[in-house]
C-alpha positions as CSV (number, residue, x, y, z in Angstrom):
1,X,12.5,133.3,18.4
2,X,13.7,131.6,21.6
3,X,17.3,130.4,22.8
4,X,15.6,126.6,22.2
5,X,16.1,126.9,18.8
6,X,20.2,127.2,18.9
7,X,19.7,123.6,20.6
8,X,18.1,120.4,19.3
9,X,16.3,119.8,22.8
10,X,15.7,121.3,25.7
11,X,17.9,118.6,27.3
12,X,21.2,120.0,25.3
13,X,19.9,123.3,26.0
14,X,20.3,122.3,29.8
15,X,23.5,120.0,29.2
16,X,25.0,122.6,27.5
17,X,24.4,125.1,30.5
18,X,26.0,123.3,33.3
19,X,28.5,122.4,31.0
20,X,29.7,125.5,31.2
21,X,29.0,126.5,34.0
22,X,31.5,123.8,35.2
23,X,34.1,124.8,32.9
24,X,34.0,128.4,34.2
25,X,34.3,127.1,38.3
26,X,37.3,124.8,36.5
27,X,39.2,127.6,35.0
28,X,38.4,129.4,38.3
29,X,39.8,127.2,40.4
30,X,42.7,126.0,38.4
31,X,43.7,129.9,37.7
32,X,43.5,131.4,40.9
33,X,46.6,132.6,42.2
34,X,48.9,129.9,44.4
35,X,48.9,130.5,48.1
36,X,52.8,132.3,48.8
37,X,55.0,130.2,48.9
38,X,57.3,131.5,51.6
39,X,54.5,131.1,54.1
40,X,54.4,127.7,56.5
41,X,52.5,125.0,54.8
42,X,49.7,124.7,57.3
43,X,49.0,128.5,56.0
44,X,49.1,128.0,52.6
45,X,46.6,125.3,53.2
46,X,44.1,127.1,55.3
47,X,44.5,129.8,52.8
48,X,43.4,127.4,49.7
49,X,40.8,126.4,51.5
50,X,39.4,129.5,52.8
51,X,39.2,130.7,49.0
52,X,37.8,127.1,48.2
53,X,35.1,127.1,50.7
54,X,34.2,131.1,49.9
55,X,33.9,130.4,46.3
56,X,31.9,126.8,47.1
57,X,29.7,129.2,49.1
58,X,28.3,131.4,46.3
59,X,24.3,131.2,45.0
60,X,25.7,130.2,41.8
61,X,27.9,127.1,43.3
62,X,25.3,126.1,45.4
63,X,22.7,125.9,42.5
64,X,24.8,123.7,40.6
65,X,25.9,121.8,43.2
66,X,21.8,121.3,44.1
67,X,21.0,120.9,40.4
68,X,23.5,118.3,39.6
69,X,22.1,116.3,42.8
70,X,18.9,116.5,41.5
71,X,19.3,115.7,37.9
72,X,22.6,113.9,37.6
73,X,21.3,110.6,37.5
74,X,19.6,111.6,34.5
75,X,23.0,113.2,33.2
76,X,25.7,111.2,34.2
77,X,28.0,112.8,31.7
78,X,27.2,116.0,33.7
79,X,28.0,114.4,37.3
80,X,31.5,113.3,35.5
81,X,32.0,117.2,34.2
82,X,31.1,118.3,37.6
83,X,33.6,116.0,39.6
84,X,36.2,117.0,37.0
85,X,35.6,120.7,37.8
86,X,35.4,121.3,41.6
87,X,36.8,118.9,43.8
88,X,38.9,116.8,41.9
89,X,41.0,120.0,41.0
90,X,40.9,121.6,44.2
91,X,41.9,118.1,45.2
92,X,45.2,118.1,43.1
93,X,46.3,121.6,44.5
94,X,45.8,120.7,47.8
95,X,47.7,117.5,47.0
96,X,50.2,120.1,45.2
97,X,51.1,121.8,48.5
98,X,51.4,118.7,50.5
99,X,54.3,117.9,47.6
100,X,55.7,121.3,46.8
101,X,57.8,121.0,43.9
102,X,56.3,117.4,43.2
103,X,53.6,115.8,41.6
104,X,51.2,114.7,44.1
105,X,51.4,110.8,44.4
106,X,48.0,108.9,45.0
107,X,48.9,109.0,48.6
108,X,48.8,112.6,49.0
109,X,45.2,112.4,46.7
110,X,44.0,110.7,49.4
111,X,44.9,112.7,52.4
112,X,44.1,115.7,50.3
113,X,40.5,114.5,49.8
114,X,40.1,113.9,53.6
115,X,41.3,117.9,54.3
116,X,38.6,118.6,52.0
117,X,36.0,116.8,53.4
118,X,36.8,117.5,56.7
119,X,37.0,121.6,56.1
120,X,33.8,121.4,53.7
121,X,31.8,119.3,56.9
122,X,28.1,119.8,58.5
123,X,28.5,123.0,57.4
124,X,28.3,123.0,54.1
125,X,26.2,120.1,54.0
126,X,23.9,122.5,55.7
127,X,24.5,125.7,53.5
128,X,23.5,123.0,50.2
129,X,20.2,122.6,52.1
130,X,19.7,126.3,52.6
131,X,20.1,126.3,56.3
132,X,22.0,129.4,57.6
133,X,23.2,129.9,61.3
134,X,24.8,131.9,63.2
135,X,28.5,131.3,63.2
136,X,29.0,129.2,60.7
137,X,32.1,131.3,59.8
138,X,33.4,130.2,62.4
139,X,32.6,126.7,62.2
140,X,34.0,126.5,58.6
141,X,36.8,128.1,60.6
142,X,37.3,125.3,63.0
143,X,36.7,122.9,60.3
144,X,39.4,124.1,58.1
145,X,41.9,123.6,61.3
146,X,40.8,120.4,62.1
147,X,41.1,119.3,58.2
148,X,44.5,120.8,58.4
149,X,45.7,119.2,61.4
150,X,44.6,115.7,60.2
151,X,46.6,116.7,56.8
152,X,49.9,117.4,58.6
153,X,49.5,114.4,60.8
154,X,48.9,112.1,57.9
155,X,51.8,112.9,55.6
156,X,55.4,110.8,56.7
157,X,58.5,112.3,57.8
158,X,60.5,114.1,55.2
């Protein structure tokens, strides 16, 4: 008896894996606990995306980041799932504190994706690839400030 047989193919054996796997990072990130609210907002952010980045940073992230690289072109559905799961929803709470108390407006989706990007960087890029250096705390570090001082210069006036 194998695990193959609860699945009509390999194929939905593997879909069904990252499937949930995605759902799990999902819940994850949509359940962990807001950044306080009382702090200044350029805390609150580096404090989301500290947790982000740490959590983006463990053997199981990277795999399925690597693994949907790999194979999503031959499992679209699964690059969709993926998107949905990680940065799209750490997206809408970054959004989320550059609107306290509102929903974020496509305008603050946009900035928010640029903090991301920016704080995520070379860095990350070179974590995916397996490349560790020396002080790359520190550059996720420096990256996260830049990404935040690009945020705050971005939104308008209240």
């Amino acid at each position: 008896m194998t695990l193959y047989r609860h699945f009509p193919s390999k194929e939905a054996l593997f879909e069904g894996l990252v499937t949930a796997m995605c759902e799990y990072m999902r819940e994850e990130i949509e359940n962990a606990a807001p950044p306080d609210i009382n702090k200044p907002r350029a805390d609150r952010l580096a404090e989301e995306l500290h947790a982000f980045i740490t959590a983006l940073l463990e053997p199981d992230a990277l795999a399925l980041y690597r693994l949907i690289v790999a194979d999503g072109w031959r499992f679209p559905a699964l690059s969709t799932v993926f998107d949905l799961s990680g940065m799209r929803v750490i997206r809408q709470r970054i959004a989320g504190l550059l609107e306290p108390g509102a929903v974020p407006s496509s305008g603050s989706l946009t900035i928010a994706g640029g903090i991301v990007a920016l704080a995520l960087g070379d860095a990350y890029q070179r974590a995916i690839m397996g490349i560790v250096e020396e002080g790359d705390a520190e550059v996720f570090e420096h990256q996260i400030e830049d990404a935040i001082a690009y945020g705050l210069s971005r939104l308008s006036p209240s």
